[in-house]
N, CA, C and O atoms as CSV, one atom per row, in Angstrom:
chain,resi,resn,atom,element,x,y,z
A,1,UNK,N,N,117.627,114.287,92.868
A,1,UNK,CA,C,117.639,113.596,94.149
A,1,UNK,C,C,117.062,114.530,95.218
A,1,UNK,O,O,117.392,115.716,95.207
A,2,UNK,N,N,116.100,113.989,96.268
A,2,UNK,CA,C,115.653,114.541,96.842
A,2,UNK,C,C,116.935,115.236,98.454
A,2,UNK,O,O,117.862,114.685,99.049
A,3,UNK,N,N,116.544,116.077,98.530
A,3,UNK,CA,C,117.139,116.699,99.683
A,3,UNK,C,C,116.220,115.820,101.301
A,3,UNK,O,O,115.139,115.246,101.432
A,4,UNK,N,N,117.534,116.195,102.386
A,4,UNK,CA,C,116.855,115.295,103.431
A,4,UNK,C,C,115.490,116.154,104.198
A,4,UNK,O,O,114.428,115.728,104.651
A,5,UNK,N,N,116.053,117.512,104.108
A,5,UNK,CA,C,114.695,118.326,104.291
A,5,UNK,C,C,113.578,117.834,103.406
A,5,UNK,O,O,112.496,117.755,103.989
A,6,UNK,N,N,113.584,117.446,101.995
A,6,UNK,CA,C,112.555,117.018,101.397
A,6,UNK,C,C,111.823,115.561,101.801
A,6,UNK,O,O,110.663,115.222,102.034
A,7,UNK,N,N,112.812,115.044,101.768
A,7,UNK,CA,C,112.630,113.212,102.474
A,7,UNK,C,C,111.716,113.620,103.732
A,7,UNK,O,O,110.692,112.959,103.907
A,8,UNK,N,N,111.941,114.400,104.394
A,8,UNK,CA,C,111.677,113.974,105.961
A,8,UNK,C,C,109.885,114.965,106.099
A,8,UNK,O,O,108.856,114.762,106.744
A,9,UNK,N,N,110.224,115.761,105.353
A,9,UNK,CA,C,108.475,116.719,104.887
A,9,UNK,C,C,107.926,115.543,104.277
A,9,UNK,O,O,106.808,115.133,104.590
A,10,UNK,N,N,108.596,115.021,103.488
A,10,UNK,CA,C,107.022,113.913,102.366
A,10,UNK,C,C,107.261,112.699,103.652
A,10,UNK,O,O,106.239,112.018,103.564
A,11,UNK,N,N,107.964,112.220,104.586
A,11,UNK,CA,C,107.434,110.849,105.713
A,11,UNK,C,C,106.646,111.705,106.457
A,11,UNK,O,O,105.598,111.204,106.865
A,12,UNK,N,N,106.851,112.809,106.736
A,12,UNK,CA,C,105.739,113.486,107.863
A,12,UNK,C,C,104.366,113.362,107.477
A,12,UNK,O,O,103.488,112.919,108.217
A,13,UNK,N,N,104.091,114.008,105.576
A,13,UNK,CA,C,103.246,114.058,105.088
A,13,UNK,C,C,102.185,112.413,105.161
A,13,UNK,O,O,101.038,112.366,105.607
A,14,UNK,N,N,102.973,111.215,104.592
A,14,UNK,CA,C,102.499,110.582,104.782
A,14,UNK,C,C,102.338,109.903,106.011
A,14,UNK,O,O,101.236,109.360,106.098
A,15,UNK,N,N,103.010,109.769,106.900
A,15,UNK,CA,C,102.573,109.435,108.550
A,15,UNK,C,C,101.263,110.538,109.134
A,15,UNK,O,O,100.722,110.535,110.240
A,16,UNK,N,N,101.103,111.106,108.388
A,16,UNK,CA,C,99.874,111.948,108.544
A,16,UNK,C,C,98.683,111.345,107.946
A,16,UNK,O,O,97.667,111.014,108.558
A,17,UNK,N,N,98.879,111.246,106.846
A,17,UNK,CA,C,97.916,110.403,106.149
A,17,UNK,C,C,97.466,108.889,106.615
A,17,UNK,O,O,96.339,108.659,107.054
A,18,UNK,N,N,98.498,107.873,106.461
A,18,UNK,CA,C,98.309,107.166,107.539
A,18,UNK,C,C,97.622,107.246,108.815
A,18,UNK,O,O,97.081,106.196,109.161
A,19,UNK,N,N,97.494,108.403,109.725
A,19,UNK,CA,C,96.967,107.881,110.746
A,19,UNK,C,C,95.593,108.016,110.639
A,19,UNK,O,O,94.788,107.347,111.288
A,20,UNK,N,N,95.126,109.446,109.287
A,20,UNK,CA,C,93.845,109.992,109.109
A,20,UNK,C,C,93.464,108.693,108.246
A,20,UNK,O,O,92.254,108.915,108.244
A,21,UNK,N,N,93.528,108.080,107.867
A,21,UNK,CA,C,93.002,106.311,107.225
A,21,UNK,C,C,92.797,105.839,107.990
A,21,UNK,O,O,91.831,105.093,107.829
A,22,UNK,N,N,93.484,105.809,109.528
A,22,UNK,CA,C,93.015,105.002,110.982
A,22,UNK,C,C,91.877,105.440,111.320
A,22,UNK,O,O,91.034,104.634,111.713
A,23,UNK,N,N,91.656,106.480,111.265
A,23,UNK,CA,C,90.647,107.292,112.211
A,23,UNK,C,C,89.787,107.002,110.862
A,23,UNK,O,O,88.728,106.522,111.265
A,24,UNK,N,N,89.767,107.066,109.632
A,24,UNK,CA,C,88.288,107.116,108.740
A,24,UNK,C,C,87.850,105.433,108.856
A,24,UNK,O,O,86.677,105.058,108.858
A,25,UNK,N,N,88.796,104.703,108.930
A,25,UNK,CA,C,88.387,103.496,108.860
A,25,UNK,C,C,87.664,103.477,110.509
A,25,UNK,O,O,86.441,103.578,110.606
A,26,UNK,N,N,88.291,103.379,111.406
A,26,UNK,CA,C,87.918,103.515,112.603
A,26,UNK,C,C,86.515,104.183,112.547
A,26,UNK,O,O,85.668,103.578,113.205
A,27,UNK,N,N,86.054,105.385,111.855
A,27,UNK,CA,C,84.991,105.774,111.781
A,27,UNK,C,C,83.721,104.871,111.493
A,27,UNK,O,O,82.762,104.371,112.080
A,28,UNK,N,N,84.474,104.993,109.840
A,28,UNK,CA,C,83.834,103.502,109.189
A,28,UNK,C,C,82.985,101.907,110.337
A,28,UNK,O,O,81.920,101.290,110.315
A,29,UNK,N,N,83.861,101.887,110.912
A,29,UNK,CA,C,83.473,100.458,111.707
A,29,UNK,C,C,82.416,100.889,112.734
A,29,UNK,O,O,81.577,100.028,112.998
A,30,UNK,N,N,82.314,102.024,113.332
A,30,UNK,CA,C,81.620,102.367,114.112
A,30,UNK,C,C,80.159,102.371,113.286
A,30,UNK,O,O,79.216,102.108,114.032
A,31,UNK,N,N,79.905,102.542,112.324
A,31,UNK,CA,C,78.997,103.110,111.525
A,31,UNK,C,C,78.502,101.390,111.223
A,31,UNK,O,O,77.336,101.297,110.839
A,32,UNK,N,N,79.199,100.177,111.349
A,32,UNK,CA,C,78.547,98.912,110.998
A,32,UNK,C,C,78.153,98.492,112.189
A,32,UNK,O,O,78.945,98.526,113.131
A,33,UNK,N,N,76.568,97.921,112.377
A,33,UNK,CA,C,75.743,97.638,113.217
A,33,UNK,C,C,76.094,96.233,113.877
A,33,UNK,O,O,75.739,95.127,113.471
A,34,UNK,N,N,76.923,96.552,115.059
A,34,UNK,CA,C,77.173,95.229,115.491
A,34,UNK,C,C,78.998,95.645,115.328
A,34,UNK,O,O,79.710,94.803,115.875
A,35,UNK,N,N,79.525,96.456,114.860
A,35,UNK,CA,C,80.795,95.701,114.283
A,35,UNK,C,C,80.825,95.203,113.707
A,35,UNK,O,O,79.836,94.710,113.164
A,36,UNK,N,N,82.382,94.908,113.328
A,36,UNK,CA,C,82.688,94.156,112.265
A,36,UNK,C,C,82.733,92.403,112.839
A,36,UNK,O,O,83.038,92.112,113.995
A,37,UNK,N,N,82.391,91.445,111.844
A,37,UNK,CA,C,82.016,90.177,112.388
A,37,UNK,C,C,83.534,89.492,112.450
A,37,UNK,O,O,84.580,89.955,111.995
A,38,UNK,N,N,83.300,88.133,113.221
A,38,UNK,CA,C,85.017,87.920,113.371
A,38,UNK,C,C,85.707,87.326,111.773
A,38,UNK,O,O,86.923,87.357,111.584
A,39,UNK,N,N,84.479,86.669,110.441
A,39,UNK,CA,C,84.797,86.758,109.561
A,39,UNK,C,C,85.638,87.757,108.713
A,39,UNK,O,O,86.534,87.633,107.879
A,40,UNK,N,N,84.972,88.796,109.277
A,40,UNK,CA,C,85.085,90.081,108.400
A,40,UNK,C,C,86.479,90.698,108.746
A,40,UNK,O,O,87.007,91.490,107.965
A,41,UNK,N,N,87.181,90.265,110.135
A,41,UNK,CA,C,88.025,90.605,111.231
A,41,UNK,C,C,89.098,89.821,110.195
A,41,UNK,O,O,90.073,90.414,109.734
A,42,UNK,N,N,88.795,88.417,109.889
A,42,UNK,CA,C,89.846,87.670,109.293
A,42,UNK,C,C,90.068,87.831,107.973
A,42,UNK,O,O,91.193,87.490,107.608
A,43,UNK,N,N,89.131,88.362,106.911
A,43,UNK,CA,C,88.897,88.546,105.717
A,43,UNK,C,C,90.482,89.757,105.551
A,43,UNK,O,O,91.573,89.659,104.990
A,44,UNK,N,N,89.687,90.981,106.512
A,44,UNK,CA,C,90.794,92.164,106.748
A,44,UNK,C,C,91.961,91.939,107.253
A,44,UNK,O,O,92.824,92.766,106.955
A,45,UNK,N,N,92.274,91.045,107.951
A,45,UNK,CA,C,94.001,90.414,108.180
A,45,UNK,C,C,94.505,89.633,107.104
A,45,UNK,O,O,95.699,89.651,106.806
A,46,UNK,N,N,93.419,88.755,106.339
A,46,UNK,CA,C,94.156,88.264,104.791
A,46,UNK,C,C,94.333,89.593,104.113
A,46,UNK,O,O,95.518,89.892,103.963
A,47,UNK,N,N,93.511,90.419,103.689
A,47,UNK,CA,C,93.753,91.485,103.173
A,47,UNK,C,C,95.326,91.859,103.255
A,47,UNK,O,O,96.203,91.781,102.394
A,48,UNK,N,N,95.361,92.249,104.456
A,48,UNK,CA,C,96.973,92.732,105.010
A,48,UNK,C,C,97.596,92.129,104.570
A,48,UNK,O,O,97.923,92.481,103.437
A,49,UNK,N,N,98.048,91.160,104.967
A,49,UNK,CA,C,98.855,89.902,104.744
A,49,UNK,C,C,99.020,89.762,102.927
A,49,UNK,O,O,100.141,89.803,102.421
A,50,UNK,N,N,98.220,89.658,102.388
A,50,UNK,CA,C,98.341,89.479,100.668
A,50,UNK,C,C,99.251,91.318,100.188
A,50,UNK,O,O,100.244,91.565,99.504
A,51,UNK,N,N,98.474,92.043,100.806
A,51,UNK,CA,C,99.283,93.341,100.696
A,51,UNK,C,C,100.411,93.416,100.871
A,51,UNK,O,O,101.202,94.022,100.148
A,52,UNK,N,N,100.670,92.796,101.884
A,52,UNK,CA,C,102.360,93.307,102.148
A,52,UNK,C,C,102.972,92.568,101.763
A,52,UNK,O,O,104.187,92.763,101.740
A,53,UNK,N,N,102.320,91.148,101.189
A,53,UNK,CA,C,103.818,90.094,100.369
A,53,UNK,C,C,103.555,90.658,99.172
A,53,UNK,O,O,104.681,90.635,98.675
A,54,UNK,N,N,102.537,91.366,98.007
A,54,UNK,CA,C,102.679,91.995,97.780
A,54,UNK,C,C,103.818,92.849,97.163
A,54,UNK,O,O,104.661,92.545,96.320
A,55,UNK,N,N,103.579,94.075,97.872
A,55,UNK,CA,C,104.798,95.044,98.627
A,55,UNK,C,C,106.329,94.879,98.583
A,55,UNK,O,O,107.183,95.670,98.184
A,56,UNK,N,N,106.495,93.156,99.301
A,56,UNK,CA,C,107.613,92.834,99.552
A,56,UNK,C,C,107.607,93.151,101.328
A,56,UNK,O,O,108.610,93.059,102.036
A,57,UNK,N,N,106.547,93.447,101.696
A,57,UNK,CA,C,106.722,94.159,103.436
A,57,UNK,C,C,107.007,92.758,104.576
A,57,UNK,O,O,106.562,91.690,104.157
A,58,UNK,N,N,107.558,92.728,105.658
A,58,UNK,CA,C,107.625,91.811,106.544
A,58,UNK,C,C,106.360,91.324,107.066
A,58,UNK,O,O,105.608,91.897,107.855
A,59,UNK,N,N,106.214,90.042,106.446
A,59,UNK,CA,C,104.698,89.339,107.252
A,59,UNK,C,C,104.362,89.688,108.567
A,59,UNK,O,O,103.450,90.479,108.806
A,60,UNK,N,N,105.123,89.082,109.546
A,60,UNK,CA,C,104.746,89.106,110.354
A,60,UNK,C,C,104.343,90.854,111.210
A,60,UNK,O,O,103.391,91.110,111.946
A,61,UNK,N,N,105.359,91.694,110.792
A,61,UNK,CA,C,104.984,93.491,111.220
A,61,UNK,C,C,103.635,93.704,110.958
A,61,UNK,O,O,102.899,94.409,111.648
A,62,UNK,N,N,103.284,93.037,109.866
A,62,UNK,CA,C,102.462,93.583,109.308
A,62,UNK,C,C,100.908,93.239,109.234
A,62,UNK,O,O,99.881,93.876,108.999
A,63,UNK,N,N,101.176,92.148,109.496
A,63,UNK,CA,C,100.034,91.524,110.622
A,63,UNK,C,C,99.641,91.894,112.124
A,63,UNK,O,O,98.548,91.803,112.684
A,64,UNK,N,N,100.620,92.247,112.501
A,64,UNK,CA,C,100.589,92.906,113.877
A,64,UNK,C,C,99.673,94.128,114.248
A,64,UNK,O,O,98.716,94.316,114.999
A,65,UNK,N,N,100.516,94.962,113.253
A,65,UNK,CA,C,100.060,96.338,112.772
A,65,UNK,C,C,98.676,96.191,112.153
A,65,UNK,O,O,97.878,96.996,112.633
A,66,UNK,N,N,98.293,95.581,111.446
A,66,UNK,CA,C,96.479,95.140,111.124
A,66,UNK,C,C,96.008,94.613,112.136
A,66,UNK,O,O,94.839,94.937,112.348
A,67,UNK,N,N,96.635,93.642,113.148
A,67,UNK,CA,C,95.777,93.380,114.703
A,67,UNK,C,C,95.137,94.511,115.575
A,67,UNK,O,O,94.084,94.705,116.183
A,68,UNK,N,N,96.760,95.398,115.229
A,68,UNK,CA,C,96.508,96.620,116.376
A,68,UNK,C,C,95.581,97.595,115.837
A,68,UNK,O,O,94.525,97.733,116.454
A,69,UNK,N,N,95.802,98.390,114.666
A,69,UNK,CA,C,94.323,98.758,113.877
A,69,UNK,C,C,93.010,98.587,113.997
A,69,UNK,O,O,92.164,99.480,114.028
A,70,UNK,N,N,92.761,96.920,114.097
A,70,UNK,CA,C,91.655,96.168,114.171
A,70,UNK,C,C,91.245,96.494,115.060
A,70,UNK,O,O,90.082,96.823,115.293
A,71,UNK,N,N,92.398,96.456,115.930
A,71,UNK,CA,C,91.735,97.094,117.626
A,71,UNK,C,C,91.263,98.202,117.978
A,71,UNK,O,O,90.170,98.421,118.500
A,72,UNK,N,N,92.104,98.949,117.689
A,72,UNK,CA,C,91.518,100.513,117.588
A,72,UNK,C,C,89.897,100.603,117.104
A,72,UNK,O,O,88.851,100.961,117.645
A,73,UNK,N,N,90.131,100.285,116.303
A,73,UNK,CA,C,88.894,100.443,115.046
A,73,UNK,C,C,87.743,99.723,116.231
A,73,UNK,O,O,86.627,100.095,116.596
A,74,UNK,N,N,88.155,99.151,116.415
A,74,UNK,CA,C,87.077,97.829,117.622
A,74,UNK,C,C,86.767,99.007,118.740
A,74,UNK,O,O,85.577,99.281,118.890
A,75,UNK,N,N,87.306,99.410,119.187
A,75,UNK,CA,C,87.481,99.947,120.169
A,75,UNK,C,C,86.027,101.133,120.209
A,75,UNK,O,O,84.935,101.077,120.773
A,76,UNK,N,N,86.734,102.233,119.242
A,76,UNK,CA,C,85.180,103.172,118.725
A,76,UNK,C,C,83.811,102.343,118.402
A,76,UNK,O,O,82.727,102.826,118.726
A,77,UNK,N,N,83.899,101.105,117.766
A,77,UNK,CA,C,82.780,100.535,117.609
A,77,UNK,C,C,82.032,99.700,118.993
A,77,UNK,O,O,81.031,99.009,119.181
A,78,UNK,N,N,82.739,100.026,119.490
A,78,UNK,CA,C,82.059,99.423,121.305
A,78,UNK,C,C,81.113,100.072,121.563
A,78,UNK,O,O,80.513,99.895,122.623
């Protein structure tokens, strides 16, 4: 069984990782001419959405959290 010092190093680890996937994807979008299209916008929120039922994760968080992403990501590609 993991120790809570161990628990709380491997969420850091991955909340790290996580955000560096924001920023490569975010990269990523900048790099498509035009952005991403609003198809492509909805394609990537089904994405989410099939992922996290999936998972077992809360629909609706988790859609949110792919809106707000989307945005970001939108954002560099301006």
């Amino acid at each position: 069984m993991m120790m809570t010092d161990d628990i709380l190093a491997t969420l850091e680890k991955i909340d790290q990782q996580i955000v560096r996937l924001i920023a490569d994807r975010r990269d990523l979008v900048a790099q498509v001419p035009g952005g991403l299209s609003n198809d492509q916008e909805v394609e990537a929120m089904s994405l989410w959405i099939d992922e996290a039922v999936e998972r077992e994760l809360p629909e609706d968080p988790m859609e949110k959290m792919g809106k707000l992403i989307s945005q970001v990501c939108r954002k560099r590609g301006e």
